[in-house]
N, C-alpha and C positions, 0 to 999 in steps of 0.2 A: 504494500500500500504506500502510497505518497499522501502527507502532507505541504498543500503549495499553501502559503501565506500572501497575501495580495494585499494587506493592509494593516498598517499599525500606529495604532492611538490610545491617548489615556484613558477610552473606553475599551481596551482591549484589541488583541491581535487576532484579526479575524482572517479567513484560509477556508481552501477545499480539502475536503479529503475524499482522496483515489483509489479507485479499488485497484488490481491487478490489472488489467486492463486499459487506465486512465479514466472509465467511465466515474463520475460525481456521485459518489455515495452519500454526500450532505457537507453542509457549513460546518466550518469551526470555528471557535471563539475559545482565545485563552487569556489569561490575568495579563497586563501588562504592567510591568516594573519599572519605573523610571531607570535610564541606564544616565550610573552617577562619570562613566567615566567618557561620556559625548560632552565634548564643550557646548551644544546644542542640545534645546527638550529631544532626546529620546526615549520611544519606550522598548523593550525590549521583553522575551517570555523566557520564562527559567528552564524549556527547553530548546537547545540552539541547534542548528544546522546539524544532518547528519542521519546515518543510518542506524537504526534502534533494533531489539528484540523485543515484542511484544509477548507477556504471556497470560494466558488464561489463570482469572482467579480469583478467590473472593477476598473484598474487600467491605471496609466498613468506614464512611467519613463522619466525619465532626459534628456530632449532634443527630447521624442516624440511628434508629432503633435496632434495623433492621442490618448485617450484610450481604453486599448484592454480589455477583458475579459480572464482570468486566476482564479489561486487560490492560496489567500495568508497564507503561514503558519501563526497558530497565536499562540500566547502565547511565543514567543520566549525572552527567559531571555535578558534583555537590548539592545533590538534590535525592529523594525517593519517596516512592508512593503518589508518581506521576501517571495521573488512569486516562481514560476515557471514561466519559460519566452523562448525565442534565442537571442543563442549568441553562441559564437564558441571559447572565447577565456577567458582567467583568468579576463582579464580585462573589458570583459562585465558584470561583475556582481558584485556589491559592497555586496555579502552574499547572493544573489538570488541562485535558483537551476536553473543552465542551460539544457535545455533536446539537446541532439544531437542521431542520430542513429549510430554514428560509431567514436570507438578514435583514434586520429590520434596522433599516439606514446606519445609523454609526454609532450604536449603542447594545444593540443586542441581537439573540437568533431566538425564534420562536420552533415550535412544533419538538422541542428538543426530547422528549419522551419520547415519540414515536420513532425520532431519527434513530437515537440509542437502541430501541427495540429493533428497528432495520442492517442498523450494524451488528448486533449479536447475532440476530439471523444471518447475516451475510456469512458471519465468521464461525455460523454452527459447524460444529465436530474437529473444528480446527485451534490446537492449545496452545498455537503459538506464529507469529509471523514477524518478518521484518517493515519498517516502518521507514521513510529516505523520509526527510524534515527538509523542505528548500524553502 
């Protein structure tokens, strides 16, 4: 799968993600960070450029009751417990990838439940993939 990023702002770093193919499996939207070491506003996401293993597994975030099954990127330089997950907003994701079907101008992605349910479907019976971040 590809992650491409096509936009980045203090509402977050928004992107498509690609299935094998290159066909659009849904928006994303991840937290954006101010990067303190641009002499200019940037914003930046705590996962950067590059090829990842994805793998199947459960997880449980901050304030849920429940854990779900997802997939956490691994190997990510000074960071972990970077998923895929829903959320619709900058502030649902402390560096997670949020999957939504639709962006709704420069602040968020809607349908993000469903999208999530389409990408598990997509990735049923499969515990692991590689992910290229551009």
């Amino acid at each position: 799968m590809k992650l491409l990023r096509d936009t980045y702002l203090v509402s977050g770093i928004f992107g498509l993600l690609l299935d094998e193919n290159g066909k659009v499996l849904c928006q994303t939207l991840e937290h954006a960070y101010l990067d303190e070491s641009n002499p200019i506003l940037a914003y930046v996401p705590k996962l950067p450029a590059g090829a990842y293993t994805c793998v199947r597994g459960m997880h449980q975030l901050e304030g849920m009751v429940q854990p779900f099954e997802t997939f956490q990127i691994t190997d990510v330089p000074g960071h972990t417990n970077i998923l895929f997950h829903s959320g619709n907003f900058n502030a649902d994701s402390a560096g997670c990838v949020l999957l939504g079907l639709v962006r709704d101008g420069t602040s968020d992605i809607l349908q993000s439940r469903v999208a999530f349910d389409e990408f598990m479907a997509h990735n049923e019976g499969i515990d692991s993939f590689v992910l290229t971040v551009v």
